[in-house]
C-alpha positions in Angstrom: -60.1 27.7 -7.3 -57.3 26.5 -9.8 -54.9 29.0 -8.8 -55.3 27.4 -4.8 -55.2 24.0 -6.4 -51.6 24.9 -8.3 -50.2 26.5 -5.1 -50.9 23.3 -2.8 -49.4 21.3 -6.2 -46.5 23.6 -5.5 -46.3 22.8 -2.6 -46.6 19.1 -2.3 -44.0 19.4 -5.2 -41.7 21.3 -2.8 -42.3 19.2 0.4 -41.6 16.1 -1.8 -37.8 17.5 -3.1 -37.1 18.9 0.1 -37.9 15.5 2.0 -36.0 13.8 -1.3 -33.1 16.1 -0.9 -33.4 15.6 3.3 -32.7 11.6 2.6 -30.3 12.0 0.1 -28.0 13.6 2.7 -28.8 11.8 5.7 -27.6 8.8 3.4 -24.3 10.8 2.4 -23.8 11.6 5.9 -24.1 7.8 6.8 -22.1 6.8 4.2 -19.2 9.0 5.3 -19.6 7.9 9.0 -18.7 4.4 8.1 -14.7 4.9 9.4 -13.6 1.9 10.3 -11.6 3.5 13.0 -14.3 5.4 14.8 -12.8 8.6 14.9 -11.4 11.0 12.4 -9.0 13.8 14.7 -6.8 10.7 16.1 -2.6 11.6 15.1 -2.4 7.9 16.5 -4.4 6.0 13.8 -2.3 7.6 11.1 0.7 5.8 13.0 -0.8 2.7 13.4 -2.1 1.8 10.1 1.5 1.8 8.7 3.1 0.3 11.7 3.2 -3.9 12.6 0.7 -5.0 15.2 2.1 -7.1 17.8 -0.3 -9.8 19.5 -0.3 -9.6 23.2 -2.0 -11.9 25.5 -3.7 -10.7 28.5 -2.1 -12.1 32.0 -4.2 -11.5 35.4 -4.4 -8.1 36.6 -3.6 -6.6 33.1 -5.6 -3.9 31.8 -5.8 -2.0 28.9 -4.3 0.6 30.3 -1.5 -0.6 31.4 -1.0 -2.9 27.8 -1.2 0.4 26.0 1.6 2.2 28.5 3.3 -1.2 28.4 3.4 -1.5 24.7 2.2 1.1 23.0 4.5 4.1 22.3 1.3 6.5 21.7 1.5 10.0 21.2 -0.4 12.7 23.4 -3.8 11.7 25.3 -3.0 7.5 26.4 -7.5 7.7 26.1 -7.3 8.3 22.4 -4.6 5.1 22.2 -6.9 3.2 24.2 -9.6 3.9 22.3 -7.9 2.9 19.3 -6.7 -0.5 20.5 -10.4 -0.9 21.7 -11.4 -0.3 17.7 -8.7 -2.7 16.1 -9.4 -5.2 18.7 -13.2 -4.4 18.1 -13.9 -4.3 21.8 -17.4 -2.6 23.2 -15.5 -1.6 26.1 -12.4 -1.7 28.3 -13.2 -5.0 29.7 -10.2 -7.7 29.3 -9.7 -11.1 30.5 -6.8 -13.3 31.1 -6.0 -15.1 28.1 -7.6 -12.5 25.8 -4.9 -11.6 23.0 -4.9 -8.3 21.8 -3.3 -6.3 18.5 -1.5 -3.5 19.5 0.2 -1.6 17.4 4.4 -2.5 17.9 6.6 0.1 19.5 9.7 -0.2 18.4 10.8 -0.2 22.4 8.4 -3.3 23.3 9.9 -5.3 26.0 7.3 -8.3 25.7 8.7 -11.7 25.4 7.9 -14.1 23.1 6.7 -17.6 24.8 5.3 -19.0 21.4 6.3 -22.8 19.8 8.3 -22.5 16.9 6.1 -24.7 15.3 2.8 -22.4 15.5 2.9 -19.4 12.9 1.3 -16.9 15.4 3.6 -14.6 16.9 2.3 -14.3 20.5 3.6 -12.0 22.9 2.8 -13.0 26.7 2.9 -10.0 28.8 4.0 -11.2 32.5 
């Protein structure tokens, strides 16, 4: 009867350390998932973190398609630089309305024009 008894001690001891082990890597694995960016295979972020961001406001019938082709010089697939504007600008989705400002990271070719009071310290690009 003891040797039955120390083989279910066994294994509730084992069932206990696996199930300890099990949490401690679904925490690790949680912890590491916390990119701010969202995504880890992007050669765009790399660009944008050390470029400027430029603000751009949203005019009717912009999308962010367009704004990223607009102002955006990405490099390769324009749905990974859209995705990318959608995670600095934390948006949920695509959706944009007029008025909306949005960083985008600043190509060094951006032909927006700058509408802004010299007064205010934002640096607004409308986007006509």
């Amino acid at each position: 009867m003891k040797h039955i008894e120390k083989k279910i001690q066994r294994l509730r001891k084992g069932r206990c350390l696996a199930a300890l082990l099990l949490m401690v890597l679904v925490a690790i694995l949680l912890m590491g998932s916390g990119n701010s960016k969202g995504i880890t295979n992007n050669e765009n972020l790399s660009l944008s973190e050390n470029r400027p961001m430029q603000a751009v406001v949203v005019d009717q019938g912009d999308s962010l398609w367009s704004l990223v082709q607009k102002h955006y010089d990405y490099k390769g697939d324009i749905r990974k630089a859209i995705y990318e504007v959608r995670q600095i600008n934390n948006l949920k989705d695509a959706i944009i309305v007029p008025g909306q400002v949005l960083q985008i990271p600043q190509s060094s070719t951006s032909k927006a024009i700058n509408h802004c009071q010299p007064s205010t310290s934002d640096n607004i690009d409308y986007v006509n």
